[in-house]
C-alpha positions as CSV (number, residue, x, y, z in Angstrom):
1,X,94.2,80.5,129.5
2,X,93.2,82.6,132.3
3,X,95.4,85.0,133.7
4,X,97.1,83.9,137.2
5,X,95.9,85.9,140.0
6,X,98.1,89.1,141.6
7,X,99.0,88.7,145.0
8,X,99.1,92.1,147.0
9,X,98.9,91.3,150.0
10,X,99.9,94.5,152.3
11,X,96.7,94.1,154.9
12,X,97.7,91.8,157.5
13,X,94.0,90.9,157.8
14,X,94.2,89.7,153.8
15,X,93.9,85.8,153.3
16,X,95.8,82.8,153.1
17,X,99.2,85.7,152.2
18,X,98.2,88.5,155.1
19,X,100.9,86.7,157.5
20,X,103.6,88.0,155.3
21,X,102.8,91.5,155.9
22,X,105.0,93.6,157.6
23,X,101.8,94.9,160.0
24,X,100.6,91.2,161.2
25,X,100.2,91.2,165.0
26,X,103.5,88.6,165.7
27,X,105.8,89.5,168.0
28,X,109.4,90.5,167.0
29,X,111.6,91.0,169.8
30,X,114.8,93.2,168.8
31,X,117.1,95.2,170.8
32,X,116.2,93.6,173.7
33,X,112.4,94.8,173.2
34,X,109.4,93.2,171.9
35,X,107.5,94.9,169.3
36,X,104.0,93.7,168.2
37,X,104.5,93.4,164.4
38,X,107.5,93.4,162.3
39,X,106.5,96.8,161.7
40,X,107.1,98.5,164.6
41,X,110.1,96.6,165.2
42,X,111.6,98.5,161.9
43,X,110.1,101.9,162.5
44,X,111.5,102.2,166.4
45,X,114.9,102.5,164.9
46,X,113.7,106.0,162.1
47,X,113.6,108.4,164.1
48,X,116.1,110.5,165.5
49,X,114.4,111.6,168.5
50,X,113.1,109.6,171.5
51,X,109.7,111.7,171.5
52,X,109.3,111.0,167.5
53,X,109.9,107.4,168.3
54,X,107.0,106.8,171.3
55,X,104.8,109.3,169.2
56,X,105.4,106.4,166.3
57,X,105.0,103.2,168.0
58,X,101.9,105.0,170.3
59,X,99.6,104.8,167.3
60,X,96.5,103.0,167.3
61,X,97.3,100.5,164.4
62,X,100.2,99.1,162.6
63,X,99.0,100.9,159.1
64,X,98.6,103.8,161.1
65,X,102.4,103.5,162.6
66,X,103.6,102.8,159.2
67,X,101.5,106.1,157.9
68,X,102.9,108.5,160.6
69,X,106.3,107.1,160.0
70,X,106.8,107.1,156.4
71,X,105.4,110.9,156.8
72,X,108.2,111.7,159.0
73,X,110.4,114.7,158.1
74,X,113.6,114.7,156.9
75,X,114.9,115.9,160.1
76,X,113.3,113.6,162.4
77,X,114.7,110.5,160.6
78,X,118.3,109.5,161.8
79,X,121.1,110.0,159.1
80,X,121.6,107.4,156.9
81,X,118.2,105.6,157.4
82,X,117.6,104.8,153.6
83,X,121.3,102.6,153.7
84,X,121.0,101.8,157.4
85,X,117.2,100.2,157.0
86,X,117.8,97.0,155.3
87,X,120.0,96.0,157.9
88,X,117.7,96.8,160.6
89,X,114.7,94.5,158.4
90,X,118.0,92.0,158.4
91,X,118.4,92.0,162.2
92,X,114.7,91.2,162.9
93,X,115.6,87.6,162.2
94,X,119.2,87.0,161.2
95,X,119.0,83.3,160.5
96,X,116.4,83.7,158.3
97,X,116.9,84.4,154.7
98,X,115.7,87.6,153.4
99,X,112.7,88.1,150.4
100,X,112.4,91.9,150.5
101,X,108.9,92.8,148.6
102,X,108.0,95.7,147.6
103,X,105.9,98.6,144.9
104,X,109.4,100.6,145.0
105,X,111.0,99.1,141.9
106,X,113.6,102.0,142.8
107,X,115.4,99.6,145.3
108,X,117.3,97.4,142.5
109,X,118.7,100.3,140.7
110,X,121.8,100.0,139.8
111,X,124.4,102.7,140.7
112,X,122.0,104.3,143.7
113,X,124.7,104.6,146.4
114,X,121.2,104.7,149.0
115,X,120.1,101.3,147.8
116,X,121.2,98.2,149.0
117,X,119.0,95.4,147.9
118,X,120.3,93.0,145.6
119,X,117.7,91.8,142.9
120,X,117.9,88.4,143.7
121,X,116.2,89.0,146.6
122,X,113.6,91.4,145.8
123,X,109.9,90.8,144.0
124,X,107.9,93.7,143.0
125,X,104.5,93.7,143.8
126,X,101.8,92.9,142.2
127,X,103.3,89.2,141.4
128,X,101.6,85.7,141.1
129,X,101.4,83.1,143.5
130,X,104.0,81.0,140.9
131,X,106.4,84.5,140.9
132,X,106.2,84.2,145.0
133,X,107.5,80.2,144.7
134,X,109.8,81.2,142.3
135,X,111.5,84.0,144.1
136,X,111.0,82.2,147.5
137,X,113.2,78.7,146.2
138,X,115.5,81.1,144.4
139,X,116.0,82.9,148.1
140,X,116.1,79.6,150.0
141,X,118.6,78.0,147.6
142,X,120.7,81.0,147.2
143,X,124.5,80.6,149.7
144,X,123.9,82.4,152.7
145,X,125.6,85.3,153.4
146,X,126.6,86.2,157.2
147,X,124.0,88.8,159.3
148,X,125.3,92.2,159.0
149,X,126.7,93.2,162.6
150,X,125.8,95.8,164.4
């Protein structure tokens, strides 16, 4: 039996899976701004300073937002950003329920007081197309909790 295919899909530019990438060119209007990707949308809210934050959202390319911001420094990021940043993915679409996908098996450890995603609604990447369904019903089905205020 052949082994299913992994699905990695991080480029936005990947198909039939590159429209679930964080850096696909869709609007995502939050705050009361529009954003171009999903991307952008989460990275206005890191930094701490208004300069940081235009320097961010100014570059050329979503991959290359995402590269300046995740090589921010400490300082520049606001306090709180690695408990504070799964509500700001939340707030993005509220209504929506919430598959948070990731290479960072480090978010579903138990007893990290910086982590707040529950393993039923993570996958870790690489997965298989049958994984994705999987995860996806298990999300859909799941009772909704209410949007986190803010």
């Amino acid at each position: 039996m052949a082994k299913p295919a992994e699905i990695r899909f991080y480029r936005a530019n990947e198909k039939p899976y590159g429209a679930f990438s964080n850096l696909y060119r869709r609007e995502v209007r939050l705050d009361g701004q529009a954003f171009p990707t999903a991307e952008h949308a989460y990275q206005a809210a890191k930094a701490r300073r208004r300069e940081v934050r235009d320097w961010i959202l100014a570059a050329p390319s979503p991959a290359l937002l995402a590269m300046a911001a995740h090589g921010l420094y400490q300082w520049d990021i606001v306090p709180e950003w690695s408990r504070i940043k799964f509500e700001r993915m939340r707030a993005v679409r509220p209504d929506v329920p919430v598959l948070y996908v990731s290479g960072n098996a480090d978010l579903t450890l138990v007893g990290r007081s910086d982590v707040v995603v529950d393993p039923a609604t993570f996958l870790q990447k690489p997965f298989t197309a049958n994984q994705l369904l999987s995860q996806v019903r298990r999300v859909i089905d799941a009772p909704r909790r209410p949007a986190p205020r803010g």
